[in-house]
C-alpha positions in Angstrom: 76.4 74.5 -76.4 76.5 72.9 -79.8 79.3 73.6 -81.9 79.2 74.6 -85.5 80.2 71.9 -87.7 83.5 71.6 -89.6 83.3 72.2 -93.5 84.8 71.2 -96.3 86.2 74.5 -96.7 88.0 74.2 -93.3 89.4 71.0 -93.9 90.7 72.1 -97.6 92.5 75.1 -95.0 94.2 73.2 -92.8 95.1 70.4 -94.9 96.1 72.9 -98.0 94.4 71.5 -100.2 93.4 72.1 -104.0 89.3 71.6 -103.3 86.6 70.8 -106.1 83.1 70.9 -104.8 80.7 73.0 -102.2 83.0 74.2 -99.8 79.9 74.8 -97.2 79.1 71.0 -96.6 79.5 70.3 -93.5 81.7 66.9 -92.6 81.1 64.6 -89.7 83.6 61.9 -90.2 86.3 61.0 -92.0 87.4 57.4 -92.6 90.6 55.6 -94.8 88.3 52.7 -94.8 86.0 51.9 -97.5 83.4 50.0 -95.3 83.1 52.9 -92.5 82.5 55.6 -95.2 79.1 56.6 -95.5 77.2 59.8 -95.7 78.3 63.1 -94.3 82.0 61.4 -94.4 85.1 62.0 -96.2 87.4 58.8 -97.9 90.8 59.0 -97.6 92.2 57.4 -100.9 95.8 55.8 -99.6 97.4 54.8 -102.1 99.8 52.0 -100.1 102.4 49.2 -101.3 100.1 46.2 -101.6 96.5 48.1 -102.1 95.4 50.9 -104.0 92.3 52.9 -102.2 91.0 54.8 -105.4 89.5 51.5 -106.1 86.9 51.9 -103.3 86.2 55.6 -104.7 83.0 54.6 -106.6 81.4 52.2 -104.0 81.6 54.7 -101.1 80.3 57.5 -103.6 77.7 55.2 -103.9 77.0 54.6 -100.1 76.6 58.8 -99.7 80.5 59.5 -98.7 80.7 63.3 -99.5 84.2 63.2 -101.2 87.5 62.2 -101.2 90.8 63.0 -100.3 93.4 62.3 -102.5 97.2 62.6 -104.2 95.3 62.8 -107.2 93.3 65.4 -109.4 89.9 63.9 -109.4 88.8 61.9 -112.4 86.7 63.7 -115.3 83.4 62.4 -115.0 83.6 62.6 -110.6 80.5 63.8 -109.0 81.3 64.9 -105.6 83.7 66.7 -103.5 87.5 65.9 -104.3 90.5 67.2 -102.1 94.1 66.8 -103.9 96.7 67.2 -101.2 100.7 66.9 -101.7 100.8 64.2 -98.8 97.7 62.1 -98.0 98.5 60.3 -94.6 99.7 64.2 -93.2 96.7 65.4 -94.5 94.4 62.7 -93.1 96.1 63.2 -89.8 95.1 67.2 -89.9 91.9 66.8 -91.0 90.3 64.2 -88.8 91.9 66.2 -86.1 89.9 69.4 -87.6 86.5 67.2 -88.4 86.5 65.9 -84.4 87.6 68.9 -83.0 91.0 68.0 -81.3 89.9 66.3 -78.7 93.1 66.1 -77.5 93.4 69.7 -76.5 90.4 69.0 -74.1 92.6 65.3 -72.7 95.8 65.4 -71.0 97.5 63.2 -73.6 100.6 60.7 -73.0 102.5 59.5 -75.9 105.3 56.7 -74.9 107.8 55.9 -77.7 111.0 53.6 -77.6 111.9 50.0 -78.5 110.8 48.1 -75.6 108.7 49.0 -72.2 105.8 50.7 -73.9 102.8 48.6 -73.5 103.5 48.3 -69.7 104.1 51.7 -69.2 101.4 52.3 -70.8 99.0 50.4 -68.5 101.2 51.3 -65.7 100.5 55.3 -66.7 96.9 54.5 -67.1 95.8 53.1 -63.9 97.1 56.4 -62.1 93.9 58.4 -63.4 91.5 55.0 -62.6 93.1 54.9 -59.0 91.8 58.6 -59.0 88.5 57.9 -59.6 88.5 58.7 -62.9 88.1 56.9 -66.4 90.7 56.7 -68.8 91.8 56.2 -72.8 94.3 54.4 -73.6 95.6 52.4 -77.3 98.4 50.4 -77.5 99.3 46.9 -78.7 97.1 44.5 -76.4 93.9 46.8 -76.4 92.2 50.1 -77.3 90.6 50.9 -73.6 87.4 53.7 -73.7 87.0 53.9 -69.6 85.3 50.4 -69.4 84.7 49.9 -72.6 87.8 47.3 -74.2 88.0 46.6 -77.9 91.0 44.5 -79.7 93.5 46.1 -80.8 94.1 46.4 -84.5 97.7 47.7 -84.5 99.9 49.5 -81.8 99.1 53.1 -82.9 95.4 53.4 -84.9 95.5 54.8 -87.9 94.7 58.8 -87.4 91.0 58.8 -88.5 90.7 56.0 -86.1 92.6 57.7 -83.1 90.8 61.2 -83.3 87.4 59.5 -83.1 88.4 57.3 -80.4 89.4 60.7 -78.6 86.5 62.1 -78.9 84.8 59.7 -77.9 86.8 59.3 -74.6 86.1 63.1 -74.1 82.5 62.7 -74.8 82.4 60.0 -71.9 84.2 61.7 -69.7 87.9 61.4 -70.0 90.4 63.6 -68.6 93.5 61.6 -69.4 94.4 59.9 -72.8 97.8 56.9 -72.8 99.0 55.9 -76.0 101.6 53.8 -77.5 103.5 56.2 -80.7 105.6 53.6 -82.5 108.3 54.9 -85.0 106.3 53.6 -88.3 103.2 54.7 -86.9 104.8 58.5 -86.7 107.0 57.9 -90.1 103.2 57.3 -91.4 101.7 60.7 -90.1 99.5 58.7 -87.6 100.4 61.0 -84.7 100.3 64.4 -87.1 97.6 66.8 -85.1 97.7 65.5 -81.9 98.6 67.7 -79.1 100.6 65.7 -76.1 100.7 66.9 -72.1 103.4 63.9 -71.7 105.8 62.4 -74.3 107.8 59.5 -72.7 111.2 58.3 -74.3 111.8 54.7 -72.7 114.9 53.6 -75.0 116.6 52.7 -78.2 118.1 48.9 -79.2 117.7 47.5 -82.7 114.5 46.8 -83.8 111.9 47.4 -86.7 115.4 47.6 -89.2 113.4 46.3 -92.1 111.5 49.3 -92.2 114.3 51.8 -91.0 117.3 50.0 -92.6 119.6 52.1 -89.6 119.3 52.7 -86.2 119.9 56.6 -87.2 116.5 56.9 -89.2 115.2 54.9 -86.4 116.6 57.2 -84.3 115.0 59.8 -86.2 111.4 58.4 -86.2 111.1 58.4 -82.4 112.3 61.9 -82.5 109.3 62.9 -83.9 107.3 62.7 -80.7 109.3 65.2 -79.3 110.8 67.7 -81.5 107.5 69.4 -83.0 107.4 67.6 -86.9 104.0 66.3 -85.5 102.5 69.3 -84.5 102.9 71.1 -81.4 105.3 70.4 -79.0 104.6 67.9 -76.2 104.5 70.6 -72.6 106.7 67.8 -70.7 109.1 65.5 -71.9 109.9 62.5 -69.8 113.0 60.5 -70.4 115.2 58.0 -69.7 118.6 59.1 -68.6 120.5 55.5 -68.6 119.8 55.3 -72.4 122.4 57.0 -74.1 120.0 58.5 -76.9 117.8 59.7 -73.9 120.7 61.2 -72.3 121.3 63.1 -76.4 117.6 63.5 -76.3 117.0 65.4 -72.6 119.8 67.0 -72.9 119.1 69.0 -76.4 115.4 69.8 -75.2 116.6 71.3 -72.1 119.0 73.7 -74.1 116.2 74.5 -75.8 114.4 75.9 -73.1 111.5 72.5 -72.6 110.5 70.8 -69.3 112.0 67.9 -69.3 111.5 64.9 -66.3 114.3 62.5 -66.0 114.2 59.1 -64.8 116.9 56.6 -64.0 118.5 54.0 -61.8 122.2 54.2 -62.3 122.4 57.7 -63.4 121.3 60.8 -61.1 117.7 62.1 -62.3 114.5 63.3 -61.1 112.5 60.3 -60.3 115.3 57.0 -59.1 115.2 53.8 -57.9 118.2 52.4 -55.1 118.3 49.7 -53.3 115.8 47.3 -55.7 115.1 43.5 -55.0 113.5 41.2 -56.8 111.5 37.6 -56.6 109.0 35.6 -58.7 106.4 37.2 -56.6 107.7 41.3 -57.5 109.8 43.5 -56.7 110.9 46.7 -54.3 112.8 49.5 -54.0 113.3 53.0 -52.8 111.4 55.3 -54.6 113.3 58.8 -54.9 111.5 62.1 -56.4 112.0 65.5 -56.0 109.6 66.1 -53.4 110.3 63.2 -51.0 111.4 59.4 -51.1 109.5 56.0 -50.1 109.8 52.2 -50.2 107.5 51.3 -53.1 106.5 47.3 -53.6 105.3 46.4 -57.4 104.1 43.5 -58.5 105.9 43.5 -61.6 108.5 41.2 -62.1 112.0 42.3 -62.8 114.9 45.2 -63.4 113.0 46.2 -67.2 109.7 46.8 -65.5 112.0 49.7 -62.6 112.6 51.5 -65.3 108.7 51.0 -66.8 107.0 52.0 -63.1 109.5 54.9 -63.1 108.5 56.2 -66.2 105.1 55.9 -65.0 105.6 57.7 -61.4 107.3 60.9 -63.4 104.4 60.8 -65.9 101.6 61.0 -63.4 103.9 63.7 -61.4 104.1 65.8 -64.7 100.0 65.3 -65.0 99.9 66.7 -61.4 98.8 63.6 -59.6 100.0 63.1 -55.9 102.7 60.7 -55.0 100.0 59.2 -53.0 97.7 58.1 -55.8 100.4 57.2 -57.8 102.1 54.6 -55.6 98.3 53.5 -54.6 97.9 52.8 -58.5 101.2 51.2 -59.4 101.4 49.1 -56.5 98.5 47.1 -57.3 98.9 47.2 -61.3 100.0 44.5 -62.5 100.6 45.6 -66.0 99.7 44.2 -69.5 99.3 41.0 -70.6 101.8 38.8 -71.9 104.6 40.9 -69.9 106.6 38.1 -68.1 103.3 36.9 -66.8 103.2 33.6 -65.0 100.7 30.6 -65.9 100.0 29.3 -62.5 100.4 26.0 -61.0 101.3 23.8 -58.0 104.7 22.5 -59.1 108.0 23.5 -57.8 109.2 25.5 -61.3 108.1 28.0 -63.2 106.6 29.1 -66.7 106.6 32.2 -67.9 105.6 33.6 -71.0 106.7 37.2 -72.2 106.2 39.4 -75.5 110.0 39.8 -76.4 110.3 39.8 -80.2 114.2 41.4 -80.3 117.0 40.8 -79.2 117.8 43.2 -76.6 114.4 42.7 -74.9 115.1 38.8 -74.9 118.1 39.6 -73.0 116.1 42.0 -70.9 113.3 39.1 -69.7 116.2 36.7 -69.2 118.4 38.9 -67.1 115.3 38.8 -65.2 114.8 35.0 -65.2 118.3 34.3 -64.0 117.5 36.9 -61.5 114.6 34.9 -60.1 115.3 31.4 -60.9 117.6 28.9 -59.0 117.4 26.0 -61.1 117.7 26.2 -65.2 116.1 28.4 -67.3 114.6 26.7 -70.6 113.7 29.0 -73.4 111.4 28.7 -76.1 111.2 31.2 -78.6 111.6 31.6 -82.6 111.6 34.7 -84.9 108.7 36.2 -87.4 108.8 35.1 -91.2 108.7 38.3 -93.4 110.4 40.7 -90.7 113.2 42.0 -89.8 116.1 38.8 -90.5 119.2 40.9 -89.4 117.9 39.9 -85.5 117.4 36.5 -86.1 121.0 35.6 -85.1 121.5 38.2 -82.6 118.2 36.8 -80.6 119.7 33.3 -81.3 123.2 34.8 -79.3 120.9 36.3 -76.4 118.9 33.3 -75.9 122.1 30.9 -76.0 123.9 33.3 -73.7 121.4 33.4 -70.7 119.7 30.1 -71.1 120.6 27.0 -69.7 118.7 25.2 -72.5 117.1 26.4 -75.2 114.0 24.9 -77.8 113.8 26.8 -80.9 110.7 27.0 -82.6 108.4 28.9 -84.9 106.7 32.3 -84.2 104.9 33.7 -86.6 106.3 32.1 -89.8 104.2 33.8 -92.2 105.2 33.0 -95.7 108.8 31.6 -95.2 109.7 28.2 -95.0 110.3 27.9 -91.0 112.9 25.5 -91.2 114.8 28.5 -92.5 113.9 31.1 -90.3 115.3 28.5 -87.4 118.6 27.9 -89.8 119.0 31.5 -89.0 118.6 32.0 -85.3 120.8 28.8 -85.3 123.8 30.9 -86.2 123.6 32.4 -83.0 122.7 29.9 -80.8 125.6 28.3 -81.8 127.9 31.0 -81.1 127.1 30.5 -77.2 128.1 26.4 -77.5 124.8 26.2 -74.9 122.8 22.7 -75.8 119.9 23.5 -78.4 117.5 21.9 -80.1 114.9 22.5 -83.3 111.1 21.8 -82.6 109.4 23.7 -85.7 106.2 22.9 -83.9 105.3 25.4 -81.6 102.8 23.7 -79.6 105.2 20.6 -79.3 108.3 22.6 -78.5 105.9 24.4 -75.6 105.1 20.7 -74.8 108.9 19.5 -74.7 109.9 22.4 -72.3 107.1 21.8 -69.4 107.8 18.0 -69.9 111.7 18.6 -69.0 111.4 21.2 -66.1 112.4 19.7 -63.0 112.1 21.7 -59.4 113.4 25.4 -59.1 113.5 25.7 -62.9 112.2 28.5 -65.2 110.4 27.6 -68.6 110.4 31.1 -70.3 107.9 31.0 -73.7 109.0 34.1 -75.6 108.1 36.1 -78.8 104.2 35.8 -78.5 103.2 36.9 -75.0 99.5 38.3 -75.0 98.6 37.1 -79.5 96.2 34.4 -79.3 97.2 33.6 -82.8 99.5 32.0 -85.6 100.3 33.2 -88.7 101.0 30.2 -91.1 101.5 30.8 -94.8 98.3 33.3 -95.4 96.4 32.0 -93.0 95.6 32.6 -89.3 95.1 30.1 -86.6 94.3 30.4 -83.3 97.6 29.8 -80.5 97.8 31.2 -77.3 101.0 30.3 -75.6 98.9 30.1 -72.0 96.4 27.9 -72.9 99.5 25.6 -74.7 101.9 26.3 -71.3 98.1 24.8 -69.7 97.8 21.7 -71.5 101.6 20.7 -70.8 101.4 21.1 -67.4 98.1 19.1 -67.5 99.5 16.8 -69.2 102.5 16.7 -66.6 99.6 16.3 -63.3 99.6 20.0 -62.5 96.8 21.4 -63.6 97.0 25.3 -63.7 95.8 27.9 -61.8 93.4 30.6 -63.1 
C-alpha cells in the first residue's frame, strides 16, 4: 500500500515550527546540503562556525528546493516555503525522521557509544544478522554498509538527513537490522534526535575528544544521551559494560529505573563473561558464559580490548533474539574492521601491525596487547593530530614510552601546525618513561626506519592511522596508507608481503 506523503504542515508539527507558505505541499526529501537539494526537497540552513548555509538559500531556490528551514525569519522578498525553528540541527533531526517515515521503527536498531571499541563492535554486531541469512545496515567510521552495497564513510555518525535516508533505504531493500556508531559530538549535534534504538551499547569512558567537551563530565554527559531519552524514545535494551566504572553508574541507574539492561564483563560478575581467555598473534579464546548456557568460543581477533568488543556483540545479538548458535557462528569467523590491530603479512620472523589508536588509553589498550603477543621488542610508531585535542599529546607520549621497547615518533595528521611542534609535545611524555626515542617527522620514513630495525620475534606496531588511506598536510590531502608503506619496507627488506 502506498503511503500518503508527509507535508509541510506535518513537518512544521513536529519540528514546532513558525511556517510561511502552503502547508499542503507534500515533501520528499530533506537535505543540509546545497548540492543534494532539489525539487520536492526541503534545505536545512546550518548556520555552523566556519560556514554560513543561508548563503546557498538562493541557488537551491533556484534548482526547485520547496523551502527552507531555518533559525531565521525568512527574508522580505523570499518566495517559497520558510520554516523558523528555535534549534535547527534538533529540528532537522525530527523532520527527516518525519519526511522518511522512521524507518527505524520498522529496523531493529543498535546504537554503540564509548571512547574506544566501537567500530569493531560494530562489525562484530553486524555479521550476527548476515550469518542469519539476512542483510544488514550499518555506519560507522570505516564505511556506511547497505546489505552489499559499501560506500566511504564521510564521518562516524551521518549527519541526520543523511542517516534517515540511508534507513530507509536499508528497509526498502530488505533490512531487518540497523548497527551504528553514535559518537558524543555527533549526539551533542542532534544527529541521533528521532531515531528509535532496539540496542544502545555503552563500551567505556577514557579521555578523549576534550577539545570539544573541555571535561570528561560533559563528556560524560554526551554519551548519556544514547540512553537516558534526550534523543527521543528510550532505547528497549541497554547493554553495558560493567568493568567501566561509568558503566557500572550507568547500569546501575537504568535498572532503578525500571529498563532492561544486559551486562557484560570479564572481571566483574554480569550477564554475558569471559574466564579463562588466551591469546596469540593468530586470536584468541575463552569461555563464553551467558545466562542460558556456557561454551569455549575461538575469535580471530587479536587481544584483551577486542573480549570485551565480541562480548558486547554476543549480548547485543542475545537482546535482538538471535541464538547463541548463530552468534558464535558469526563472531568466530569475523574478523572485524579494518585498521583494528590488523597484520600486514609476510614471511619474516616479526611482526607489523597497524592499529587505529588515536588516544592515549586506547594506545595503551593495543600495546597491552602487543606485549601480550610478542616475545621480542615492540617498536612503535605513532604521532598525534595538528588542530585536535593537545592535552593527549603528552599522555600518549607516556603510554607509548611505557609499553614500548623503542619508539619512532612521527607525524599523523598534522593539519595546519607546524609538526615539529606537535612532536615537541608528545616528547614530554616520552621522556617521562627514560625508554630510547627518536623524532622522524616523516611518516613514510619513520614507517621505513621501524621495519628496517625489526629483528626476529619482534613487533612493529604503526599506530594512529589504521584503516585512512590519507594525510592531511597544511590544507591539503594526500594519499598515505600505512599498509601499503608497512608493504614497501618490508619489500624493501626482501619480504615481500602477503595479500
Amino acid at each position: 500500500m502506498t503511503k500518503q506523503p508527509v507535508t509541510l504542515k506535518q513537518v512544521a508539527e513536529v519540528t514546532g515550527g513558525k511556517l510561511t507558505g502552503d502547508g499542503n505541499v507534500a515533501v520528499t526529501d530533506i537535505s543540509h546540503d546545497s548540492r543534494r537539494a532539489g525539487p520536492d526537497g526541503l534545505f536545512v540552513a546550518v548556520r555552523g562556525g566556519l560556514l554560513d548555509a543561508h548563503k546557498f538559500v538562493p541557488q537551491v531556490m533556484s534548482h526547485g528546493a520547496l523551502g527552507v528551514i531555518s533559525e531565521l525569519e525568512p527574508p522580505a522578498d523570499f518566495n517559497g516555503a520558510w520554516l523558523q525553528v528555535a534549534n535547527v540541527r534538533r529540528a532537522m533531526a525530527l523532520a527527516a525522521a518525519e519526511v522518511h517515515r522512521h524507518p527505524s521503527r520498522e529496523l531493529q536498531l543498535v546504537g554503540i557509544t564509548g571512547t574506544n571499541g566501537k567500530t569493531t563492535t560494530a562489525y562484530l554486531i553486524a555479521s550476527i544478522p548476515e550469518a542469519a541469512g539476512e542483510p544488514v545496515a550499518m555506519t560507522g567510521t570505516v564505511e556506511y554498509r547497505l546489505g552489499p552495497e559499501r560506500r566511504k564513510a564521510e564521518r562516524t555518525t551521518p549527519e541526520a538527513t543523511d542517516m534517515q535516508r540511508m534507513l530507509r533505504e536499508a528497509v526498502e531493500i530488505g533490512c531487518r537490522t540497523g548497527v551504528m556508531e553514535a559518537s558524543s559530538q555527533a549526539m551533542d549535534f542532534h544527529r541521533c534526535d528521532g531515531l528509535e534504538y532496539a540496542v544502545a551499547v555503552f563500551s567505556n569512558l577514557t579521555r578523549d575528544h576534550l577539545d570539544y567537551h573541555k571535561t570528561m563530565e560533559n563528556y560524560w554527559v554526551a554519551k548519556q544521551r544514547l540512553f537516558d531519552g534526550r534523543l527521543g524514545a528510550r532505547p528497549r535494551v541497554s547493554v553495558i559494560n560493567v568493568d567501566d566504572p561509568y558503566g557500572v553508574e550507568l547500569a546501575e541507574r537504568l535498572a532503578r529505573e525500571g529498563l532492561r539492561v544486559v551486562t557484560y564483563a570479564v572481571n566483574s560478575e554480569a550477564d554475558v563473561t569471559a574466564r579463562d581467555a588466551e591469546f596469540s598473534l593468530e586470536g584468541m579464546s575463552f569461555n563464553l558464559r551467558t545466562p542460558e548456557e556456557e561454551r569455549e568460543f575461538h575469535s580471530p581477533l587479536v587481544g584483551p580490548p577486542h573480549i570485551y568488543n565480541t562480548l558486547a556483540a554476543v549480548a547485543s545479538g542475545l537482546a535482538l533474539g538471535y541464538d547463541l548458535d548463530v552468534i558464535t557462528r558469526a563472531l568466530e569467523k569475523c574478523n572485524g574492521a579494518p585498521g583494528r590491530f590488523e597484520r600486514v603479512a609476510h614471511d619474516g620472523q616479526f611482526a607489523v601491525v597497524v592499529d587505529y589508536a588515536h588516544s592515549d588509553d586506547a594506545l595503551l589498550n593495543v600495546l597491552r596487547t602487543a606485549r601480550e603477543v610478542t616475545k621480542g621488542r615492540i617498536i612503535t610508531v605513532f604521532g598525534c593530530g595538528g588542530d585536535r585535542d593537545g592535552s593527549k599529546r603528552a599522555p600518549m607520549g607516556k603510554a607509548a614510552g611505557s609499553l614500548s621497547d623503542v619508539v619512532i615518533l612521527t607525524s599523523d595528521n598534522p593539519r595546519t601546525e607546524d609538526p615539529e611542534k606537535i612532536l615537541s609535545d608528545v616528547e614530554i611524555g616520552i621522556q617521562s618513561t627514560g625508554k630510547p626515542y627518536r623524532k622522524i617527522a616523516d611518516r613514510r620514513e619513520a614507517i621505513h626506519q621501524a621495519i628496517s630495525e625489526a629483528s626476529s620475534d619482534d613487533l612493529v606496531l604503526i599506530a594512529g592511522k589504521g584503516h585512512e588511506d590519507y594525510q592531511i598536510l597544511g590544507r591539503e590531502i594526500f594519499h598515505f596508507d600505512d599498509k601499503e608503506v608497512a608493504r614497501e619496507a618490508l619489500a624493501e627488506k626482501g619480504l615481500p608481503a602477503k595479500r
